[in-house]
C-alpha positions as CSV (number, residue, x, y, z in Angstrom):
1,X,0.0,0.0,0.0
2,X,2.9,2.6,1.0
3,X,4.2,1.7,-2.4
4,X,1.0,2.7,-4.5
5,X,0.4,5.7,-2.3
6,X,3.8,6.9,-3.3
7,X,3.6,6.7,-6.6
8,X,0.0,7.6,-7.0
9,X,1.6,10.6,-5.5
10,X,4.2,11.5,-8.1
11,X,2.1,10.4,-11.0
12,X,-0.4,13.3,-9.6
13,X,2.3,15.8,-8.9
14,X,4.0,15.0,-12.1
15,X,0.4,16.1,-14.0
16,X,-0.5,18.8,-12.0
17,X,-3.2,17.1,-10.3
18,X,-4.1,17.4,-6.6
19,X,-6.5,14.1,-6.2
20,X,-7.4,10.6,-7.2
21,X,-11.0,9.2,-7.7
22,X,-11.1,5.7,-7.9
23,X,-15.0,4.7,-8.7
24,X,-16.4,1.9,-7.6
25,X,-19.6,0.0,-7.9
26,X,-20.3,-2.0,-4.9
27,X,-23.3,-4.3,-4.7
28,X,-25.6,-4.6,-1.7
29,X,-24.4,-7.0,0.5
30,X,-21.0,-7.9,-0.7
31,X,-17.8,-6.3,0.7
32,X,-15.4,-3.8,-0.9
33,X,-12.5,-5.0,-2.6
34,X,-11.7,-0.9,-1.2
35,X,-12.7,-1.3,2.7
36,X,-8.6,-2.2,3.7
37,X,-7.7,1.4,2.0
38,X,-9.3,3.4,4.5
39,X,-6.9,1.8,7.4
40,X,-3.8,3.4,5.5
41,X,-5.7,6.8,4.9
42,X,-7.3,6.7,1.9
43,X,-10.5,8.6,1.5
44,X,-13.9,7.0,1.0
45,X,-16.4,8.8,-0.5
46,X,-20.2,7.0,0.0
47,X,-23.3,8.1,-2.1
48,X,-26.2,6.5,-4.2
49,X,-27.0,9.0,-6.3
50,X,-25.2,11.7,-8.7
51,X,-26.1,14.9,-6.6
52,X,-24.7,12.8,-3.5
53,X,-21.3,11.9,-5.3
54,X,-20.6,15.5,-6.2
55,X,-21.6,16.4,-2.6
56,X,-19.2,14.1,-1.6
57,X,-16.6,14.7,-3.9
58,X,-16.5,18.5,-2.9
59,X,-15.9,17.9,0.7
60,X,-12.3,16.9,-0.4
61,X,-10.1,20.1,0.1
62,X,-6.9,20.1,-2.7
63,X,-4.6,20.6,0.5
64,X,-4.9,16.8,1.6
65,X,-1.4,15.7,1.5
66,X,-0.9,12.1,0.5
67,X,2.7,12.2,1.4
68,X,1.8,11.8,5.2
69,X,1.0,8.6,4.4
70,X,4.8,7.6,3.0
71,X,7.2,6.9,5.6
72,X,9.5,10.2,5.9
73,X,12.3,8.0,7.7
74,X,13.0,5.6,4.5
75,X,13.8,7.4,1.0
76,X,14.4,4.5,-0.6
77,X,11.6,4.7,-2.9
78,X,11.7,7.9,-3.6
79,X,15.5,7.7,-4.9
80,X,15.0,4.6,-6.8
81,X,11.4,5.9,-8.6
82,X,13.1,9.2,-9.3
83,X,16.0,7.5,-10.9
84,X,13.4,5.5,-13.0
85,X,11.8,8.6,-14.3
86,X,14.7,10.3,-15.3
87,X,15.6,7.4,-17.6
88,X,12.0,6.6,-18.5
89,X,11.9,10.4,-20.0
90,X,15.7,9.6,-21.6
91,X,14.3,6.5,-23.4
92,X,11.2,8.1,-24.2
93,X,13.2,11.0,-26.2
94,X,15.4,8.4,-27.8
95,X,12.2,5.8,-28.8
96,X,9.8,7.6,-29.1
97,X,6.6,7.5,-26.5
98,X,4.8,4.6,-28.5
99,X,7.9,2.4,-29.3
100,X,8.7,2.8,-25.1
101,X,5.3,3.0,-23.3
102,X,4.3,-0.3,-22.3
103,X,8.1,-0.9,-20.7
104,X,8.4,2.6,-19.1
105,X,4.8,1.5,-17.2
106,X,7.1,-2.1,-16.4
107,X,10.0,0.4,-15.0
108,X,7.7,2.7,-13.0
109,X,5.7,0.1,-11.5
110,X,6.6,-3.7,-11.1
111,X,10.3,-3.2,-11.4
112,X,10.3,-0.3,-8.8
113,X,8.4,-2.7,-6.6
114,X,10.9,-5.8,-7.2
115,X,13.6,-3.7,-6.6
116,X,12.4,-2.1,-2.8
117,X,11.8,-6.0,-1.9
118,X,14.9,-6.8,-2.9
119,X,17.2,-4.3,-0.9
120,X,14.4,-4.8,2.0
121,X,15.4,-8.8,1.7
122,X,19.0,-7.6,2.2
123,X,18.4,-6.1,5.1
124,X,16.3,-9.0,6.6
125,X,19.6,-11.6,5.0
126,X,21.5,-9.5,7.3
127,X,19.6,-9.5,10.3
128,X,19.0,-13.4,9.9
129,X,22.8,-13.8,9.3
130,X,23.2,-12.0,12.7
131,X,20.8,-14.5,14.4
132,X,22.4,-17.3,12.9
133,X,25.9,-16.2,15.0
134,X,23.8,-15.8,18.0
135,X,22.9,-19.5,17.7
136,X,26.2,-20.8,16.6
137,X,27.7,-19.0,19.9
138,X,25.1,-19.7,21.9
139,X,24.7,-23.5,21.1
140,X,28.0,-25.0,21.7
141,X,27.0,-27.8,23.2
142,X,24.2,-28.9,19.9
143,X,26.2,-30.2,17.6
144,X,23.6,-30.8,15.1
145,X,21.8,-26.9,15.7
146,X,25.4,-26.1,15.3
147,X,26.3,-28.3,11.4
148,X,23.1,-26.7,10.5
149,X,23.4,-23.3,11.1
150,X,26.7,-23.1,9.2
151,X,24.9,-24.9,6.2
152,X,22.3,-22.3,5.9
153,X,24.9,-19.5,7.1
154,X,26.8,-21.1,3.9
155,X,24.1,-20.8,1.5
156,X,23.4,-17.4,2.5
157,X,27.1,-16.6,1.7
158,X,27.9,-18.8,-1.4
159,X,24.1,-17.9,-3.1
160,X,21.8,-15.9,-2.1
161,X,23.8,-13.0,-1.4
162,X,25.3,-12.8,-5.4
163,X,21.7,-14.0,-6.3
164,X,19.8,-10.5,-5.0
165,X,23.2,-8.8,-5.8
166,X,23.0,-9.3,-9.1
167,X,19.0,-9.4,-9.7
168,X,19.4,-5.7,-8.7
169,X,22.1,-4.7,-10.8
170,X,20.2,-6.2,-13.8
171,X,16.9,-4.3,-12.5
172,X,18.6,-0.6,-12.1
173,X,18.9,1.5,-14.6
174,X,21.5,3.6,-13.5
175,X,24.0,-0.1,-12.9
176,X,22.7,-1.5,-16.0
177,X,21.3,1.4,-18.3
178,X,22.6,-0.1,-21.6
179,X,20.3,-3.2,-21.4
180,X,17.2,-0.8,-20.2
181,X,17.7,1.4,-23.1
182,X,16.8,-1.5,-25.7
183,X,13.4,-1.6,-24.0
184,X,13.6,-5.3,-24.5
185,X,9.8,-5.7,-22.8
186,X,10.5,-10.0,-23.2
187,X,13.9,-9.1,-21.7
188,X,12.7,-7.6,-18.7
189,X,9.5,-9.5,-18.0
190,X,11.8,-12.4,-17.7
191,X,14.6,-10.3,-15.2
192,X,11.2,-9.7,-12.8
193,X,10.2,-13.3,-13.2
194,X,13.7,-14.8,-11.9
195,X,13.8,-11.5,-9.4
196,X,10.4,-12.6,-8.1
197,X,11.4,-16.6,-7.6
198,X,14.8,-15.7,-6.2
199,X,12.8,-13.8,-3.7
200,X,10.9,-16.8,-3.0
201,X,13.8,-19.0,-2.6
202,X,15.6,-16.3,0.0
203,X,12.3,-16.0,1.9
204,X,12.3,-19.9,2.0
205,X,15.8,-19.9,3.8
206,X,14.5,-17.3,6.2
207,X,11.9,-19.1,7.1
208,X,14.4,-22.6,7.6
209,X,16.5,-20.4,9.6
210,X,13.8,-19.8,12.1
211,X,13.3,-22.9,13.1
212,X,16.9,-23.2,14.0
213,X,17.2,-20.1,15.6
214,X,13.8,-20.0,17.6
């Protein structure tokens, strides 16, 4: 959700508008696909008729910030999606905006969101690397805790740590912006595909590690 709000947030800035409407036609009796939203902020507007939408709709003052709802703390995303424009409007001057649409809406949106889960799984490789010691120091006596905490300590060192290194250097444009600029859309569907399963397979080994650790 903090994802989409942030870059709901720049797409509106970007085009000079100052809200969203997302309509929605909800059936009597069966629940919003929308009722989540409103926990992280979002506005609802209710009505059942036209007067009572517009009613609604003018009750929403222009200097609603959605930003409040984007973690100040972490800039991330903010650094990586502004990177991604600045190359999507590069590519879109050297292609053309037909010939680069439909991978400047890949870049903007599913490889920015690969790319925060994948230097967020660093963070969590390092802090379950750090648990892993804990263990190993703590366990002396355990042989067996103690083999198997330097086999998955070993995996996390021999794989999965060049795995997400390298998804994310293929993924960024600014380490890899001679690949990006084909706007190879096969190229990078494939990229998000193998980022997406290698975060699988690192999520997996978290999850082993816990056992050993808990």
């Amino acid at each position: 959700m903090e994802l989409l709000v942030n870059v709901l947030y720049k797409d509106l800035k970007e085009t000079d508008c100052d809200s969203l409407v997302i309509v929605y036609y909800q059936l009597e009796g069966i629940p919003s696909r929308f009722s989540d939203w409103e926990k992280h902020g979002i506005i609802k507007l209710a009505y059942n008729s036209i007067e009572g939408f517009r009613s609604a709709l003018q009750q929403i003052k222009s200097s609603v910030n959605i930003v409040e709802n984007v973690p100040e703390n972490d800039t991330t995303l903010d650094e990586i999606y502004n990177d991604m424009i600045i190359f999507c409007k590069a590519i879109m001057k050297e292609k053309g905006e037909k010939a680069a649409n439909k991978y400047i809406i890949l870049l903007r949106g599913w490889t920015v969101d690969v790319i925060v889960k994948l230097i967020k799984l660093q963070g969590r490789m390092e802090e379950t690397k750090n648990r892993l010691k804990n263990t190993i120091n703590s366990h002396s006596s355990d042989a067996n805790k103690i083999d198997r905490c330097l086999e998955l300590e070993d995996e996390l060192k021999y794989e999965y740590y060049e795995k997400v290194e390298l998804a994310l250097k293929s993924l960024s444009v600014t380490k890899n912006p001679s690949k990006h600029k084909e706007a190879n859309i096969e190229w990078l569907e494939n990229e998000l595909h193998q980022a997406e399963d290698i975060i699988d397979q690192v999520w997996k080994w978290i999850n082993e590690c816990k056992v050993e650790i808990s």
